[in-house]
C-alpha distance (Angstrom), angle and dihedral (degrees) to the residues before:
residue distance angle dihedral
X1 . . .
X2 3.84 . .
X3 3.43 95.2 .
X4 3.88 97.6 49.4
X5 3.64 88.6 52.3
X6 3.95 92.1 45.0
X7 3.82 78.5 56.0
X8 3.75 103.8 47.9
X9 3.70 85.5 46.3
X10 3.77 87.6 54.6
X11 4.14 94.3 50.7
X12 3.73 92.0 47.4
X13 4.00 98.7 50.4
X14 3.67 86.1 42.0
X15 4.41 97.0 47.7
X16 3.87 82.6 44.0
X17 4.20 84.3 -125.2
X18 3.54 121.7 133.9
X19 4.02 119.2 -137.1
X20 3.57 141.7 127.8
X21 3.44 140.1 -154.1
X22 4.08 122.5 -119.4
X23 4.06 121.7 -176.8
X24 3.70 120.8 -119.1
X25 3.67 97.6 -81.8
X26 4.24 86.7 60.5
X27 3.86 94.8 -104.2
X28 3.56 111.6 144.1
X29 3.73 114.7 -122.9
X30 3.80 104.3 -172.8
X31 4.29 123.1 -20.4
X32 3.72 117.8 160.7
X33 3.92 126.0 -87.5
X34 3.56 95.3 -104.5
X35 3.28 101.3 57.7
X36 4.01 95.0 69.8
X37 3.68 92.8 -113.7
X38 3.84 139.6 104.9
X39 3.37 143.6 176.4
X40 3.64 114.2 -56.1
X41 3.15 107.7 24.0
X42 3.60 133.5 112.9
X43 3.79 126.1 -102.5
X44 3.58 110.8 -105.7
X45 3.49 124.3 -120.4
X46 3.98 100.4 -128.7
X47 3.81 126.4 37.9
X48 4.11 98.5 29.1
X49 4.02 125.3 66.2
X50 3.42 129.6 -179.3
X51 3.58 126.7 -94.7
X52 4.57 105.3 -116.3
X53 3.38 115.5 -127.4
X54 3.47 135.6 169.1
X55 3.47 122.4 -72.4
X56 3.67 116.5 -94.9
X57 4.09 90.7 25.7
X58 3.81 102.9 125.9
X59 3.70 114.1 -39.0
X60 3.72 84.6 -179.5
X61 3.74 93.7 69.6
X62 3.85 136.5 41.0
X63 3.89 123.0 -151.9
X64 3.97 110.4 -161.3
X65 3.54 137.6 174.3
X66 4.15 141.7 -170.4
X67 3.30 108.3 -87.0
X68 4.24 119.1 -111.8
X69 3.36 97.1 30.9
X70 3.91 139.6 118.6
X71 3.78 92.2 -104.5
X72 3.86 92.6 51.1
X73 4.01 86.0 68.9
X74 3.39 107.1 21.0
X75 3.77 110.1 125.7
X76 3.84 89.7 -161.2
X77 3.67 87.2 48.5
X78 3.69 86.4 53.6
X79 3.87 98.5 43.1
X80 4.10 87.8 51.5
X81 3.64 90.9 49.0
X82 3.80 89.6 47.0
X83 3.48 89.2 55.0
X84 3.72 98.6 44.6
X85 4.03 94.3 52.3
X86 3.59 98.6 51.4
X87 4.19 84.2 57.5
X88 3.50 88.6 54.2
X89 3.33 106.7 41.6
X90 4.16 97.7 42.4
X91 4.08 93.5 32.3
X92 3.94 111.3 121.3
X93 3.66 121.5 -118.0
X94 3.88 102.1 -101.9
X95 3.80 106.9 -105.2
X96 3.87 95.4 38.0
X97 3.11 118.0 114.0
X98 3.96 121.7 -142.1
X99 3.65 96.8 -120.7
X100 3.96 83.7 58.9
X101 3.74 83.0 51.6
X102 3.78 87.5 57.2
X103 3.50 105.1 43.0
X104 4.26 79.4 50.9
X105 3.74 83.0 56.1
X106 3.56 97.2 47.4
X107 4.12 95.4 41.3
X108 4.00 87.5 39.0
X109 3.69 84.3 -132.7
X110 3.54 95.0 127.6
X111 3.46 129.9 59.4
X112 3.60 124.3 -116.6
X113 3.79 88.0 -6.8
X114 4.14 92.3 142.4
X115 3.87 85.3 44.4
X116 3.87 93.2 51.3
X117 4.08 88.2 44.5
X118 3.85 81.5 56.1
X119 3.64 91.1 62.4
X120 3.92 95.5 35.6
X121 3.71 99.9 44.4
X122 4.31 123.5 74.3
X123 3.50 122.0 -91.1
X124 4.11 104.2 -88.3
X125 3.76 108.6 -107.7
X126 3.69 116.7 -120.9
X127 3.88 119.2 -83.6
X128 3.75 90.9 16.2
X129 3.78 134.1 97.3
X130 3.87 146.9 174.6
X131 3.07 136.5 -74.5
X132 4.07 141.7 -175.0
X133 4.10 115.5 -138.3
X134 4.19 100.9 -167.4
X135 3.43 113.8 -174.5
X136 4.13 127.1 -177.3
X137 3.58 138.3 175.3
X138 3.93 116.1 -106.5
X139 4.22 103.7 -117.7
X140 3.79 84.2 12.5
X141 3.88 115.1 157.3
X142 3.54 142.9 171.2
X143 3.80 98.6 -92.7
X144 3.34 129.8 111.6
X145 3.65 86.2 -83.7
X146 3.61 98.7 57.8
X147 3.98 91.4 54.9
X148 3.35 95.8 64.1
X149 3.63 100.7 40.2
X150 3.95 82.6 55.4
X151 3.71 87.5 50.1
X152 3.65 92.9 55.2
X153 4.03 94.8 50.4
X154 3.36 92.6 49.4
X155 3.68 94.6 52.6
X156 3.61 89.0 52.9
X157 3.25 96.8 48.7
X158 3.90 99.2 46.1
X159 3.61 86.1 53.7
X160 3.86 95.4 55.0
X161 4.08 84.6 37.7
X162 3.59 103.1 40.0
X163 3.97 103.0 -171.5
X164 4.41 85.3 -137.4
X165 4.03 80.7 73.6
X166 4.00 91.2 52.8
X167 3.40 97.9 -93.9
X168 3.94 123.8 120.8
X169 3.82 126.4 -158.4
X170 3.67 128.8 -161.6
X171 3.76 148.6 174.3
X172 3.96 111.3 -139.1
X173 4.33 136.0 161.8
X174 3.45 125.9 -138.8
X175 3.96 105.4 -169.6
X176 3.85 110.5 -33.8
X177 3.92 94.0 -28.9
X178 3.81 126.0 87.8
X179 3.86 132.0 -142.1
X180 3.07 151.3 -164.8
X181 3.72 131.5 -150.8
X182 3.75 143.5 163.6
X183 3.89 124.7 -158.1
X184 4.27 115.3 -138.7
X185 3.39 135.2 167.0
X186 3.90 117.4 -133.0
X187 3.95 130.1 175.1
X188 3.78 115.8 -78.3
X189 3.56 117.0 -105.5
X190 3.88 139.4 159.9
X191 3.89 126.6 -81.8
X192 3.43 77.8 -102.5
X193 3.49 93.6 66.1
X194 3.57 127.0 36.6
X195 3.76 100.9 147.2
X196 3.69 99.8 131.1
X197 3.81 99.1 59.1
X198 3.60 93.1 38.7
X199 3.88 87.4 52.2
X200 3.60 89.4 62.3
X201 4.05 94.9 44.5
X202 3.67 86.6 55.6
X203 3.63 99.2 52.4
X204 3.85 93.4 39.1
X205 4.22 82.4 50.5
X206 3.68 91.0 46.5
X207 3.70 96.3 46.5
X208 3.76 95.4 43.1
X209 3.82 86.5 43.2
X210 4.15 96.6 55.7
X211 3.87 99.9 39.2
X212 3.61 102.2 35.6
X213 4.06 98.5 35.7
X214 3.58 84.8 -147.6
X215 3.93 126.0 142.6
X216 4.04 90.0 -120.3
X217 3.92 122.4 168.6
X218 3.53 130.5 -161.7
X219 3.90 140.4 -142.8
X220 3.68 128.9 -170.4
X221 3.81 113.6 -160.1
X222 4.18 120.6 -144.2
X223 3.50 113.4 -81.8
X224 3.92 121.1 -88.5
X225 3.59 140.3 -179.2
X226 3.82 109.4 -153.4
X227 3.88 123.3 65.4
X228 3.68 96.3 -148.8
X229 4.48 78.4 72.5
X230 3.56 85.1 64.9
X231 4.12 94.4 103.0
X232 3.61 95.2 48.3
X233 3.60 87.6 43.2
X234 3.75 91.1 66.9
X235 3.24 96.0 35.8
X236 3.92 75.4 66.4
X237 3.28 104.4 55.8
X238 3.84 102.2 41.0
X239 4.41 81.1 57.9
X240 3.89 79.5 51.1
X241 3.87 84.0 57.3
X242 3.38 104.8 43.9
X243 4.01 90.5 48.8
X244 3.65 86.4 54.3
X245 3.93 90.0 60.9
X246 3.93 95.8 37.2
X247 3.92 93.7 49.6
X248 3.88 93.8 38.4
X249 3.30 97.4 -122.1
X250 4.03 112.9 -171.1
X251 3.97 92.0 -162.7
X252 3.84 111.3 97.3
X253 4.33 87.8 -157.0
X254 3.70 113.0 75.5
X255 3.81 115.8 -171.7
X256 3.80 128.8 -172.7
X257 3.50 96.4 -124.5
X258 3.34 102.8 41.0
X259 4.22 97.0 61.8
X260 3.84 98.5 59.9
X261 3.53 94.6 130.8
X262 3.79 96.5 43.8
X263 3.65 86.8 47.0
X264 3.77 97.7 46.1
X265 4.42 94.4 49.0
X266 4.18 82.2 49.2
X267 3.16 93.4 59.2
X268 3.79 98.3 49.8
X269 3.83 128.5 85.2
X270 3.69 118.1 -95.3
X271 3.94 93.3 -123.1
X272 4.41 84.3 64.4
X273 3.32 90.6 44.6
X274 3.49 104.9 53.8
X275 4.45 87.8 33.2
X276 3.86 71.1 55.0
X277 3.79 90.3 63.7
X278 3.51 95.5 37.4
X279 3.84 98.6 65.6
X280 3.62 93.3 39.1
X281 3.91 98.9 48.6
X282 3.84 90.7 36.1
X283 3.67 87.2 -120.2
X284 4.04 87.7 -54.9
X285 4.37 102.1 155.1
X286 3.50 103.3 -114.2
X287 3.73 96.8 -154.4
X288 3.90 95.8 65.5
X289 3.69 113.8 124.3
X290 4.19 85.8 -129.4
X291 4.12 95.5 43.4
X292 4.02 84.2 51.1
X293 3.56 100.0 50.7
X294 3.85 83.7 53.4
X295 3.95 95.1 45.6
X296 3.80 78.8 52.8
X297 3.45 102.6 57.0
X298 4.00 90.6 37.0
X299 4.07 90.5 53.3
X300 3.65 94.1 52.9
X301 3.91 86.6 46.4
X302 4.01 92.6 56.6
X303 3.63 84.2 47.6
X304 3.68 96.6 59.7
X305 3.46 89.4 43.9
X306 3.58 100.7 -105.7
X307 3.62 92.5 -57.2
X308 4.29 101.1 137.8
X309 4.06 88.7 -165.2
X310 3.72 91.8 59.5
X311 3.52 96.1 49.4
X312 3.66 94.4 47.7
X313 3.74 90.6 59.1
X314 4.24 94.0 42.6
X315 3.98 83.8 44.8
X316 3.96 91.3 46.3
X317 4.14 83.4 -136.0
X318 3.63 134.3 113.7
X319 3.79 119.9 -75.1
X320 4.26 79.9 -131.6
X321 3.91 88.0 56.1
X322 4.07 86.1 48.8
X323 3.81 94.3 42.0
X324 4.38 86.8 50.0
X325 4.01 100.2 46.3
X326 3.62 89.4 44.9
X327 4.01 86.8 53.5
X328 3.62 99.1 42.3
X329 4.01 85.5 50.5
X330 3.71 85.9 60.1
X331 3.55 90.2 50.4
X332 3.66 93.5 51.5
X333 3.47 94.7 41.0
X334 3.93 110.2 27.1
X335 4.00 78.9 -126.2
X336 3.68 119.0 140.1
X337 3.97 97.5 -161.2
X338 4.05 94.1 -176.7
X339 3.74 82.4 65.4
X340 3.76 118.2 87.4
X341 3.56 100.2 -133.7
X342 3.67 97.4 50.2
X343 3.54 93.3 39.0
X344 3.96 85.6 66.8
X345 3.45 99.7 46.1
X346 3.98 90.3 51.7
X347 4.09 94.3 41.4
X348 4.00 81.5 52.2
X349 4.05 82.2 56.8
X350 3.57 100.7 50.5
X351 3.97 82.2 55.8
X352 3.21 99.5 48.0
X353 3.92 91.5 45.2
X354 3.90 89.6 49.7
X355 3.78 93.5 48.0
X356 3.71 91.0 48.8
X357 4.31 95.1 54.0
X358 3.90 88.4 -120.4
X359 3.36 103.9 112.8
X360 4.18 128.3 59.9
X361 3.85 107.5 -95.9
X362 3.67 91.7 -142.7
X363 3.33 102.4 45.6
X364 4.01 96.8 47.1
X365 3.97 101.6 42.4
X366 3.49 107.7 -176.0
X367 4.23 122.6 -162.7
């Protein structure tokens, strides 16, 4: 703090303004001699006003001034002091270092942490934005265990992200679990076309994967351009990882864009989920042993994309015993699963069946 107000003192003397700065409770911190004032005592409540600034700018700190004078209207003056509050208000502790910062930003334990990052981190490029890789160990706790598993992600993963290229690594817990997760910034592309990020999650997944031996998974949040999203960010990605478990989902790279349908039946009620299921199974109970050995069969034929030779061979059953459960599902049903339409509405079944726990996990894989 000394050295910000050595500074402010500095800009003042040298803009030939007089103003001081006060903490939130009003107690002046340093304000020149001739003003009548020193340190520790209260603003008063006629002949100073405080300097407006933006909303958001430094709650911690108050910049005042006496009223009617040059500095009061100044828009240099202002501009300066603009400058000067953000440094104090998003400057890290000395000693901290920034992936403390970011774990603070990920946790939300620390205050302004995604604003100070802000300040700390470079200037995005144009046409690229952030992005949050979260990775976790399947069964992982908050044992002893768990720690260093953590510890041997994020090892890997600083070393593939070293934070001297303007990437930052961290370690962070949301409940009992532990995390870790890396911030990049990739190109900006479409929904369509998240390659970049997921190129990263792959070879942080692979890495992890060969030198740890661990069962790791990885999410990669949306893309985003200010650091202060960071929180909500992984709040993202650890819903990315829970989905994964709930739907069953056998790939170990989770991507934002790529889990709109999972992410769209989680967020509706269970009474439209399961009318869902009524209309499209004509009322058919989906937890029968002989309706899941057909949602079986039908699954791993949506997966193969439609093709009833392919899932004959994954099934290690006759194309004829495809080619008849797919039939008598469309008698059940009035479903014509070869068709695209219908194929939808059924594969949007299976996931809703899967989400809900009330369908065998083995017997209706879903990818």
């Amino acid at each position: 703090m000394d050295r910000f107000l050595s500074e402010f003192k500095r800009i003042t003397e040298e803009a030939g303004f007089r103003a001081g700065i006060a903490d939130k409770t009003g107690t002046v911190l340093y304000c020149p001699e001739e003003t009548g004032l020193s340190q520790g005592d209260a603003i008063p409540a006629e002949g100073f006003a405080e300097i407006d600034l933006e909303p958001g700018q430094g709650e911690e700190y108050i910049i005042f001034a006496p009223r009617g004078t040059d500095t009061y209207s100044s828009d240099t003056a202002l501009s300066a002091l603009k400058l000067l509050r953000t440094c104090l208000t998003t400057a890290r502790p000395e000693g901290i270092s920034v992936s403390v910062i970011f774990a603070g930003a990920l946790e939300g334990s620390i205050p302004n942490a995604g604003k100070q990052l802000e300040h700390i981190l470079p200037e995005l490029e144009s046409g690229t934005e952030y992005r949050l890789l979260t990775a976790c160990c399947t069964g992982e706790d908050a044992g002893d265990t768990g720690k260093d598993q953590l510890k041997q992600i994020g090892e890997v993963a600083a070393e593939l992200f070293p934070e001297d290229h303007g990437y930052i690594t961290a370690v962070f817990k949301n409940g009992a679990k532990g995390y870790v997760s890396t911030l990049i910034r990739t190109p900006v592309k479409s929904e369509e076309d998240v390659s970049p990020a997921e190129g990263y999650a792959m070879q942080l997944l692979d890495t992890a994967i060969a030198e740890t031996m661990l069962d790791v998974r990885v999410a990669v949040s949306g893309g985003f351009t200010y650091p202060e999203r960071i929180g909500k960010m992984a709040l993202q990605t650890l819903e990315m990882l829970r989905l994964g478990e709930k739907f069953g989902i056998r790939s170990r790279c989770l991507v934002y864009e790529k889990l709109g349908l999972e992410r769209l039946i989680s967020s509706a009620s269970e009474e439209d989920r399961l009318e869902y299921l009524r209309s499209v199974l004509g009322g058919q109970q989906w937890t029968d042993k002989s309706m899941q050995e057909l949602l079986n069969t039908v699954s791993v034929f949506l997966q193969c994309n439609q093709n009833s030779s392919i899932t004959a061979k994954r099934m290690y059953v006759h194309r004829n015993t495809v080619n008849n459960r797919i039939e008598k599902f469309g008698k059940l049903t009035g479903l014509d699963c070869t068709s695209f339409t219908d194929g939808v509405r059924v594969r949007i079944a299976l996931l809703i069946i899967r989400y809900m726990g009330q369908g065998d996990a083995e017997d209706a894989p879903v990818d």
